[in-house]
N, C-alpha and C positions, 0 to 999 in steps of 0.2 A: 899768074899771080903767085905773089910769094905767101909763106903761111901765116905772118904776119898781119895781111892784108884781109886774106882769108877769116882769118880770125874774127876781129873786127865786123866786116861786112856780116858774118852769120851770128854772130853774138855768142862766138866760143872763146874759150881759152885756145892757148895753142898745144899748150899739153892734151885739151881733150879732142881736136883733131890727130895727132899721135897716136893719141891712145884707140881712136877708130880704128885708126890706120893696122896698127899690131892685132887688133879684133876681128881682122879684116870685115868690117863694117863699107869701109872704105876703100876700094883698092890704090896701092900706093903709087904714089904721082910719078910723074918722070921727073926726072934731075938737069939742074944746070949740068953745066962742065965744072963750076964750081962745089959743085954739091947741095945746092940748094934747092927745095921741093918747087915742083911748079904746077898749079893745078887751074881746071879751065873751069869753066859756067856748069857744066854738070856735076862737076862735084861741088863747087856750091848748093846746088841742087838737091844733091843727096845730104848733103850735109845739114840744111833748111829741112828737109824731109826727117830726117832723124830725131835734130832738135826737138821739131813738133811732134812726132811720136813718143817720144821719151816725155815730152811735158805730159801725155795722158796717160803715163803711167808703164808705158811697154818697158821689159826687160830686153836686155839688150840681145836678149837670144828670140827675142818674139819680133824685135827689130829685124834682126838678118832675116827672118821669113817673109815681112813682110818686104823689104828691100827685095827678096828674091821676088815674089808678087809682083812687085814696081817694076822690074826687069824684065816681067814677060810681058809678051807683044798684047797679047788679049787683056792683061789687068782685070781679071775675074773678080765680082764686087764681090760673090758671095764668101769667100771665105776671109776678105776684111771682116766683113758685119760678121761670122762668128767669132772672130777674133775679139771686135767690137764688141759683141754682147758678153764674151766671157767675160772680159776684163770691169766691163759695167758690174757681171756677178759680184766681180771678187771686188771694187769699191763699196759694193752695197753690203758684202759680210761684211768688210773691217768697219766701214760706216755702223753696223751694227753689234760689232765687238766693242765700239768707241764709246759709244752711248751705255753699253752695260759697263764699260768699264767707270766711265762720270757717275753713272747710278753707286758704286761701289766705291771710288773715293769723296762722293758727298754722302755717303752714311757713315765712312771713317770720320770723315769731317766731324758730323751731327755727332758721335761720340764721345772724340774730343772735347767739341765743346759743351757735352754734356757733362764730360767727366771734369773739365777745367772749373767748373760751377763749386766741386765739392771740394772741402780742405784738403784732406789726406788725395790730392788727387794720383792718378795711375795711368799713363797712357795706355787706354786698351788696345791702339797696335803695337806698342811693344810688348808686351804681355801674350803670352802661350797662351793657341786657342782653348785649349782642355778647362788652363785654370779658370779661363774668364766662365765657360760656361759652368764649372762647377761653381761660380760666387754668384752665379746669379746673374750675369752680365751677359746681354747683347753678343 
């Protein structure tokens, strides 16, 4: 199959099959006599595998480990599920960096429009921390 086709079928660009390819993510196909890439059902395969690991978040260097995983004859579960669980960690920090961060732009928010209430108003995020807190302000 040509990469065109490839493409298509796994739901890539054809650049970011390439781009595997130079990552070596992928090893590179064999060539027509024309020059043109020609790859079989397993790299489909790997390339379907990669997809869905990259949509739960793996970096592409967490990917070749696991690729290397995929490659060996025994496919040992346990060190997916650590891999699994770490990456679950680091969803649940940002998940919880995310939340403090909304916490932090809905009390900008509330000052705003606390401060849009008053005539002479002042935006208190543009205004230096120091001043606000010597006037009195939040």
């Amino acid at each position: 199959m040509q990469i065109g086709i490839v493409a298509k079928k796994v739901g890539l660009s054809v650049d970011a099959i390439r781009f595997y390819e130079r990552n070596a993510l992928l090893p590179r196909p064999a060539r027509t006599q024309g020059g043109f890439r020609r790859y079989g059902e397993r790299d489909l395969e790997t390339l379907a595998f990669i997809r869905r690991v990259q949509g739960l978040g793996f970096k592409l260097s967490e990917i070749r480990g696991l690729l290397s995983l995929r490659g060996s004859r025994m496919q040992p579960c346990a060190p997916v599920r650590l891999r699994l669980r770490t990456k679950l960690a680091d969803v649940r920090q940002k998940l919880e960096n995310l939340h403090k961060l909304e916490r932090e732009l809905r009390s900008a928010l509330r000052s705003c429009d606390k401060e849009l209430r008053k005539r002479d108003a002042h935006c208190p995020i543009l205004q230096d921390a120091d001043v606000r807190k010597g006037e009195g302000r939040p």
